[in-house]
Each structure stands twice: as structure tokens, then as C-alpha cells.
N, C-alpha and C positions, 0 to 999 in steps of 0.2 A: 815911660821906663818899662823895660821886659822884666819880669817875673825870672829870677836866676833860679834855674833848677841844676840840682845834683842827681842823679845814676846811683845808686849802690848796690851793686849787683849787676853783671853783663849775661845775665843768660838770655835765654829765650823773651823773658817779660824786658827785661832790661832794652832788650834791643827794639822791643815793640813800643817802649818808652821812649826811645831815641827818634823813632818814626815818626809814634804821634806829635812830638814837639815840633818838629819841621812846620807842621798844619795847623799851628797856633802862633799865630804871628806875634804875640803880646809876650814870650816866651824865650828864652834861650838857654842852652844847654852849656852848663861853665864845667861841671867837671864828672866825671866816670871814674866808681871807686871802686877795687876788686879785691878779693884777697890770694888772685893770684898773684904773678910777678906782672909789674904793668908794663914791662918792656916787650912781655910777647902777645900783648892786645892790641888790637886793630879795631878802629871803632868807626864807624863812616863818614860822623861830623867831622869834618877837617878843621884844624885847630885848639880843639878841645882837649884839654889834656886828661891823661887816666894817671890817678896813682893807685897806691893802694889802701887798704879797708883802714890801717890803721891810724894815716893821714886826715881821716874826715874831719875830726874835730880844731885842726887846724886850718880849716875853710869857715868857719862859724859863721864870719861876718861876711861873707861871698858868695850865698845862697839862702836863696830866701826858705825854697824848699827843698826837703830830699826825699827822693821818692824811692823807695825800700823796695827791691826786687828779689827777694830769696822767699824759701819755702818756709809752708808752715810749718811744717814739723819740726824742727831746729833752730832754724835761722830767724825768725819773725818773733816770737818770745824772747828771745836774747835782744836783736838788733835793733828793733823800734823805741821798747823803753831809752836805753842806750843814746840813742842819737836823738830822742827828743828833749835829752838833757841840752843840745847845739841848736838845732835848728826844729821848724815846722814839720812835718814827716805825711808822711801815705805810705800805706799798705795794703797788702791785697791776702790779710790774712785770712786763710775759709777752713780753718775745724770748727764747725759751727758750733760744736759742743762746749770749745775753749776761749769761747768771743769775751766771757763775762769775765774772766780772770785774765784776758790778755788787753782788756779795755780799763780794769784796774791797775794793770799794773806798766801802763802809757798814761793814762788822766794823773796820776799821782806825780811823776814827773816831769808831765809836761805844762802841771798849775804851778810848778816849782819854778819850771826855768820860763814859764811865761808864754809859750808855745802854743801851738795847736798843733794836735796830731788828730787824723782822719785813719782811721782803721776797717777793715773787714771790707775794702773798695774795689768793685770790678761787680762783675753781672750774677754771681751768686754764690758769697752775699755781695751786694752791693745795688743792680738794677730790680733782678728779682726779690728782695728784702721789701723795696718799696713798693712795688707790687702785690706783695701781701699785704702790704698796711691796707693799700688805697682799698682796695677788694673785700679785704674784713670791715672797716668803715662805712664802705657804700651797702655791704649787705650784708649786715649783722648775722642775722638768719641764715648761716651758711655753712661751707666748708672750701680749703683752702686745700690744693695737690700742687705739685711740684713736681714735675718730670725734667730731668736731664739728657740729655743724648739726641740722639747717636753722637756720643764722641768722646775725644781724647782727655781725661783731667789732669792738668799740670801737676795737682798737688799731690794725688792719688798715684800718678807714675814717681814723682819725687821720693813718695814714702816706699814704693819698694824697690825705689834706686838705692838704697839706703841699707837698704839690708846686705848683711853679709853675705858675700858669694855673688852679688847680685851683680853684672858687668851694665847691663843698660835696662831698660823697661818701656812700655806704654802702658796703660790703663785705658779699656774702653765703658764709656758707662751706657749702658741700652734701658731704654725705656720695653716696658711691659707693654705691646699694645694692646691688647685687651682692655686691659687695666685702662689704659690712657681713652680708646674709646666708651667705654662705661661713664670715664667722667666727663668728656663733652655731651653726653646723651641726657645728662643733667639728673641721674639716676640716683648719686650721692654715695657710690661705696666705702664700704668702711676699708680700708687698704692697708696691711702692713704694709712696711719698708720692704721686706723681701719678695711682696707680690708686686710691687711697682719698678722694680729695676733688680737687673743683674748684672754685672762685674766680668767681664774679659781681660784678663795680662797676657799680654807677649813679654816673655820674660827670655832676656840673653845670659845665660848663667855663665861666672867663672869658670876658668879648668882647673877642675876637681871639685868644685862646689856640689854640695848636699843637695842636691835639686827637690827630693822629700821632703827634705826639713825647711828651704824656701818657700814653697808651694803651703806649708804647713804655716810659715807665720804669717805668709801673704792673708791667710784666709781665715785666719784670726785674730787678724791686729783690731784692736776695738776704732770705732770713729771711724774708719775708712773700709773694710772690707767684712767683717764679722757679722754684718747683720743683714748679707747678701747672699747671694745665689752667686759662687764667684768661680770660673773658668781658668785655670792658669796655663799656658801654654809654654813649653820650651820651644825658642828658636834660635837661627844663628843671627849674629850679628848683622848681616850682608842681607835674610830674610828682612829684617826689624827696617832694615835703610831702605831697602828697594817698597815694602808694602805700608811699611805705618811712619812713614817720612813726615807725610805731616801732622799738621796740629786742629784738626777742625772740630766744632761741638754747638752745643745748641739746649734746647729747651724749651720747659714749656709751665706759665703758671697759671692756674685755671683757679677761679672764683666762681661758684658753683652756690647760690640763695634764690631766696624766695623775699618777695615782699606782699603786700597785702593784709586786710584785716584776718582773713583765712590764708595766711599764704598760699594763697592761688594762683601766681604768677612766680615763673622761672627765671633767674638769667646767669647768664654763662661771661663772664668777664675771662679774657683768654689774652694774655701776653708771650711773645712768641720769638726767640734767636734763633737763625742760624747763621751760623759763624764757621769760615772760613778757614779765621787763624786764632785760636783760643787768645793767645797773646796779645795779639795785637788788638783785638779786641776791649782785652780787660786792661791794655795800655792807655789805650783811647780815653776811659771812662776814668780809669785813675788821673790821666793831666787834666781834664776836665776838675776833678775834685783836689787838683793841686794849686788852680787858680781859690778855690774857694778856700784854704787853709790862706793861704797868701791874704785873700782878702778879711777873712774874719780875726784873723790876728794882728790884721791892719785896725782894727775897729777895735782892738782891744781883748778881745777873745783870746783864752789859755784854755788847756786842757783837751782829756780826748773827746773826739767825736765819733759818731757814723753816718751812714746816710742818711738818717731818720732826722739826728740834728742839722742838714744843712739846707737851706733856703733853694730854691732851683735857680733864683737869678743871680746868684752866686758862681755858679758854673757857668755860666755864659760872659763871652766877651764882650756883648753887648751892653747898651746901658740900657736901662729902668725903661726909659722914654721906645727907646727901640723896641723892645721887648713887646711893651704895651700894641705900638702901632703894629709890629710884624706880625707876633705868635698869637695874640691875645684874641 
């Protein structure tokens, strides 16, 4: 039997959600929820109906999972609690600052209606989270960096989409190379936040918009730009489509210990993305972690999770047996 999933949300993520199910054959897509009008969306799975946001919870019993494609600023605080009252849930919420109130306030409802919900899911947080784990684990004795970029953040262009005046946006996040070379050199710097990355927007303003006073909250919104080095650029629209069209990004998480009675030995544990298509990428890893909601609320399992709580052979299609003989 396929895994019935839900869509709530058709943006960007949503549609990279749509992709990755194709290429999970254990899988099917039964419905696409939007809160625009669903008569003027086009969706590429044929036969799959869209309605709208307000309809979800009259699919309850039609899907096993719903996978929450909106931003964090707004949309993921309201939506996930919400719809983990119905069904199992995934999210790809990243104010990492906001993880510990937006994971109480999904486990609280989701041990009520008996669910699982999987939160804070894609490559960071989500792959790069568990890569900090493994890396403080294996070398105690250490320190843990985090570099992003070169590239576009979904949720960081979101937030000052959002702002008034604002007609479109991208956000680029650049890694400090210096900085990034210091820490493969195994040297150990001590790094603010503002020496290791800075912040570029192409920002498309309204006509008549305060373009000062834009530029002014861009760069001091807390959690997302404030404690950066941040570049704001006005351009036009037509600039925005023809040069920052797409969506690419990447990273880097570096494990930087010693072991030994003297810590006399180095080593550099280094995980590494580039990515094409933000989306589609943090699509990929979400349906992966939407077979394991699936599965561990099969088993009994309520309440939220993240990636820390879910087993690895949980996310594979495979069985126990396969696993063993192929990866093992």
C-alpha cells in the first residue's frame, strides 16, 4: 500500500515536493491544498485534485501525511500545530532560534490527537543538525562551524518578502573565506557570527515604497539579518528574473578535535552540499522523513519529533534485511 501524502502549500518547496514523490515509488500524491483559488492552479501530477487550505481537515482519513510547505516566519507557527490536530505533518521550519517553542507547541497537539509530527526537516536544520551531533560525539574535544553558501535562502528571502513595500526579494548568504579556511587548517578560531558570513538582497521595491526604511528593517530584523554584515540592493524586477532566477545553495559543517592522552592528534570531520535547487533538495529529505512519520505512528508513536529522534532505517524504503546486506 502507498504512503498517501498531502501538499499544503504550492510554492517553490511545494512543488519540489511534488517531484520528489514521483521517485519514491511506495508514495502517492492524493491532494494539493492552497489558500489561493484552486481553480487558477496547475499542478503537473495529473489527476490529483487541489482545493483549498480550508478544506484539509476534511481529507483526515485520505492521507496519511501532510507535508507543510509555507514559511517560517508566519505560516509554520500557525499551520503545523493546526493540522497535526488531522493528520501526521513534516516541516521544514529553520528560525533556529524558534525550534524549542515551535516543537512545544506541535508535541502538545500532536500527543493529543495521536500523530506524529517531524519538524525543523531539510539540510539545515535537518542533515547539517545531525552532523553536528555525530562530530561533537566522535570528538568531544572540539569545536563545531557551520558555513552556508554561496547561495539563495528560501526563508531569509521570504522574510523580506514580507515586508511592506517589498514587491519581490532574494537573499544571498556568502560564506567568509578566510574564516572558512582558518577552519579546515584545524587552527580552531574563535568566530563570531559576523566574521563567518554576510548577507546580500536584491531587493525589487514597490512604486513609492520607502526604500530607506526597507533597507533599514531588512538589516535589523533579529534571527535573520541583524547580526550580519548585510548588503541590500534595489533592482528591477526584469534585473531579479534574468540574474537571481534560480534557487541554488550549499554548505559546509566542519568538526574541528583532538584526541589523545595529550591531545596530540587533529582531525577535521567536514560535511559538504552543493545544491542546485534549494527546494528541491530540502524536498527530497522532507519525503524521505515523511515515510518515517508514516512509519513510526504506524508503530504507535505520537507527538513531535526531529531528526535527532528518527532512526535512519526509518527513511529508507528498504527493509532491515536489505539494508544490512547493501549499506552495511
Amino acid at each position: 500500500m502507498s504512503i498517501r501524502i498531502g501538499i499544503f502549500g504550492y510554492g517553490n518547496l511545494g512543488r519540489g515536493v511534488e517531484s520528489a514523490i514521483r521517485q519514491n515509488p511506495d508514495m502517492e500524491l492524493v491532494a494539493v491544498f492552497t489558500r489561493r483559488d484552486p481553480a487558477t492552479m496547475k499542478i503537473r501530477t495529473e489527476g490529483v485534485p487541489v482545493y483549498h487550505a480550508d478544506k484539509a481537515p476534511e481529507m483526515a482519513d485520505k492521507i496519511d501525511v501532510m507535508i507543510l510547505c509555507g514559511g517560517s516566519a508566519t505560516d509554520l507557527p500557525v499551520q503545523t500545530p493546526a493540522l497535526a490536530k488531522y493528520f501526521n505533518v513534516i516541516d521544514s521550519f529553520d528560525t533556529h532560534a524558534k525550534i524549542p517553542e515551535h516543537f512545544a507547541a506541535v508535541d502538545a497537539v500532536a500527543k493529543e490527537s495521536g500523530k506524529v509530527g517531524i519538524i525543523s526537516v531539510g539540510w539545515d536544520p535537518g542533515m547539517f543538525s545531525l552532523n553536528r551531533l555525530f562530530g561533537g560525539v566522535i570528538l568531544p574535544d572540539g569545536k563545531d562551524y557551520t558555513f552556508w553558501g554561496k547561495g539563495v535562502s528560501q526563508g531569509h528571502s521570504d522574510a523580506i518578502r514580507r515586508i511592506e513595500g517589498v514587491a519581490d526579494a532574494k537573499q544571498y548568504t556568502i560564506p567568509v573565506e578566510s574564516a572558512l579556511e582558518a577552519v579546515r587548517s584545524g587552527a580552531n578560531p574563535e568566530l563570531t557570527t559576523r566574521e563567518k558570513h554576510t548577507r546580500e538582497c536584491f531587493v525589487v521595491a514597490k512604486d513609492g515604497a520607502d526604500k530607506a526604511k526597507i533597507e533599514e528593517e531588512i538589516k535589523t530584523m533579529p534571527n535573520y539579518f541583524a547580526d550580519y554584515d548585510t548588503t541590500v540592493n534595489f533592482i528591477s524586477q526584469e534585473e531579479l528574473n534574468e540574474k537571481h532566477g534560480g534557487i541554488p545553495h550549499g554548505g559546509f559543517v566542519i568538526r574541528s578535535g583532538k584526541t589523545g592522552f595529550e591531545g596530540e592528534h587533529t582531525h577535521i570531520i567536514e560535511y559538504s552540499l552543493k545544491l542546485d535547487s534549494n527546494p528541491e533538495f530540502t524536498s527530497s529529505v522532507i519525503v524521505a522523513y515523511a515515510r518515517a512519520a508514516y512509519r513510526m505512528n504506524k508503530e504507535g508513536m505520537s507527538g513531535c519529533k526531529t531528526v535527532f529522534d528518527v532512526a535512519p532505517a526509518y527513511l529508507s524504503p528498504k527493509t532491515g534485511a536489505e539494508l544490512r546486506k547493501e549499506l552495511l
